[in-house]
N, C-alpha and C positions, 0 to 999 in steps of 0.2 A: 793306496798301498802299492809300492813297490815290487811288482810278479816277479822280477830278473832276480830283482836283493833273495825276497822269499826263497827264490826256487835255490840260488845259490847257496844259500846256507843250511836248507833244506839237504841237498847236496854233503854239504860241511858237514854236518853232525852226523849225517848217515856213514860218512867214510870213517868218521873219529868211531865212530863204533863198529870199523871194519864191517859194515854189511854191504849187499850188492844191490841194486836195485831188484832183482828179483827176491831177495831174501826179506825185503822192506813192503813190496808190495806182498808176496804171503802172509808174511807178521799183520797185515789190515784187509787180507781176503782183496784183494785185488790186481790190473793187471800192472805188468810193470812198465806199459806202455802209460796209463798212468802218471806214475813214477816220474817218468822223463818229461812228463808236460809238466810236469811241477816245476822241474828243475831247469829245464830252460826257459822256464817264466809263464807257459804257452797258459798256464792256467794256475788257480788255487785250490788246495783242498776244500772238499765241500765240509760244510761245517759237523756234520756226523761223522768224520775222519779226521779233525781237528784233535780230540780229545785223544781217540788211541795212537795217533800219530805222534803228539807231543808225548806221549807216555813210553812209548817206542826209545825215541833218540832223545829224551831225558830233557825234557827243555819247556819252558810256560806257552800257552798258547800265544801271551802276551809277547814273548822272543820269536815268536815262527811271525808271529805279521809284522815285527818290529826287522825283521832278516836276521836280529843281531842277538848275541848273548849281552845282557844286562845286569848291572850291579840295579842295591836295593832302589837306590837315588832316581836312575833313570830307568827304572820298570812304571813309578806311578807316570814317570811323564810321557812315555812310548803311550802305555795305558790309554791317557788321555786322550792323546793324538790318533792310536785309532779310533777310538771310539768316535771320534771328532770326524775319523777319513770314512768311517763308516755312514754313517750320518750324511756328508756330503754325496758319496755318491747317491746315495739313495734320493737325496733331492734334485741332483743330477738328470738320477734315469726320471727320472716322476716330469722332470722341466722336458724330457725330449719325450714322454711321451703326450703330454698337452701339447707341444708343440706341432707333433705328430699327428693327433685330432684335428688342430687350430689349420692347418695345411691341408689335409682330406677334404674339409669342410668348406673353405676357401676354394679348394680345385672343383667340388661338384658343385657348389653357388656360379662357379667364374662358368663353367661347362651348360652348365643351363640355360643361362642367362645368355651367352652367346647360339645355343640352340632354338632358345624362345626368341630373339634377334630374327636368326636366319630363318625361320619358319614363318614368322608374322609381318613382319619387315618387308614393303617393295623393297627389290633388290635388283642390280643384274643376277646372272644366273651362277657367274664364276667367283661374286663376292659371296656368293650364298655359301657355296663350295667351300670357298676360305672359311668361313666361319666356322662350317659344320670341322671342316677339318681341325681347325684353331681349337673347339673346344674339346676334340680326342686328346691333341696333343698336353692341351693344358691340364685334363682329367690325370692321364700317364702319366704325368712329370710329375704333379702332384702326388700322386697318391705311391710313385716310387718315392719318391723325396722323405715318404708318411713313413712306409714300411722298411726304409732304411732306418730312421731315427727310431721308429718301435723297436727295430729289431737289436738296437746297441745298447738298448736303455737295459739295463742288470743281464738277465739270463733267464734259462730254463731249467725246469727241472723235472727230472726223472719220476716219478711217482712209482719206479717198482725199486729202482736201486739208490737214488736219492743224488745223480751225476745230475751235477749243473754246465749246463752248456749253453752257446752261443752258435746257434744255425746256421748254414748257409745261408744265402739270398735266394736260391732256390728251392732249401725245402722249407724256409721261412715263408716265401709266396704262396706257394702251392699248398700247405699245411691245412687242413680242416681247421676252426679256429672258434672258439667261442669269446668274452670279452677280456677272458686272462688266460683261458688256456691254446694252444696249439697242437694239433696233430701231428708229431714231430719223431725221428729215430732215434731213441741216444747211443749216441756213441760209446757206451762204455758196455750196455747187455744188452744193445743192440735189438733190442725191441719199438716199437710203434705204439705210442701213449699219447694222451690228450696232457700236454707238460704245462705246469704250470709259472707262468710269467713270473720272476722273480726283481726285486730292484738291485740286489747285489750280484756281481758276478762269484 
């Protein structure tokens, strides 16, 4: 789906109905900071403010992910295609985070295997060195390479207020973390929640 199209017409209909961004975000209990990530693409409503949002600025949910206003003809076919764009990303996020595993798991085989090398191995003393240091590097690279592609793959979400969000790389790191959830702030009530992993943004 299109965040720019969305947010822009998101935009469009709230103006056609003369309201302001703060008038839009009170009408759905939220902030109008918000509001603005919508409309400049930065994000999408989370799908619990899909329904009073479209009920709001008069429009199908089917028109808010389509950007567009629709006659009868092309509502079944917008329809289709998301549900279709739906669908893809979700196997999208699901391919990076196998991929994501598949790389972890590759980097502490490769790190081992080079540690069992240098520990067992006659050696000189400064090949040994190399090694041990080669399989830091290779572990690191790895398992950043992991938790960058985890970290793109859908979102999180909020479990008090229901904000879906995308972390930074450092409090994605550092996050307490179980195998779907992360220990994570959200940005929207600004609390500290165990979020759980989503495949859609």
């Amino acid at each position: 789906m299109d965040q720019i199209k969305i947010g822009k017409f998101i935009k469009l209909t709230r103006n056609e109905r003369n309201m302001t961004q703060r008038e839009l975000a009170d009408a759905l209990s939220i902030s109008d900071k918000t509001v603005s990530k919508w409309e400049t693409g930065g994000g999408l409503p989370e799908v619990s403010l899909m329904l009073p949002l479209c009920d709001v600025l008069n429009i199908s949910v089917n028109e808010l992910l389509s950007g567009e206003r629709l006659d009868q003809r092309q509502y079944y076919i917008k329809a289709e295609q998301n549900i279709m764009d739906l669908i893809r990303e979700k196997q999208e996020s699901k391919k990076k985070i196998i991929i994501s595993v598949i790389v972890a798991f590759i980097a502490m085989v490769a790190m081992f295997a080079l540690i069992f090398v240098g520990a067992y191995v006659k050696m000189h003393v400064a090949l040994r060195i190399t090694l041990f240091v080669a399989a830091g590097v290779i572990f690191a690279l790895g398992i950043g390479v992991a938790c960058v592609l985890d970290r793109d793959a859908g979102s999180f979400e909020c479990p008090e207020c229901g904000e879906r969000f995308v972390p930074d790389m450092k409090a994605y790191t550092f996050g307490m973390h179980t195998l779907t959830r992360r220990y994570l702030k959200c940005p929207k009530c600004g609390k500290y929640h165990y979020c759980k992993h989503r495949l859609t943004k």
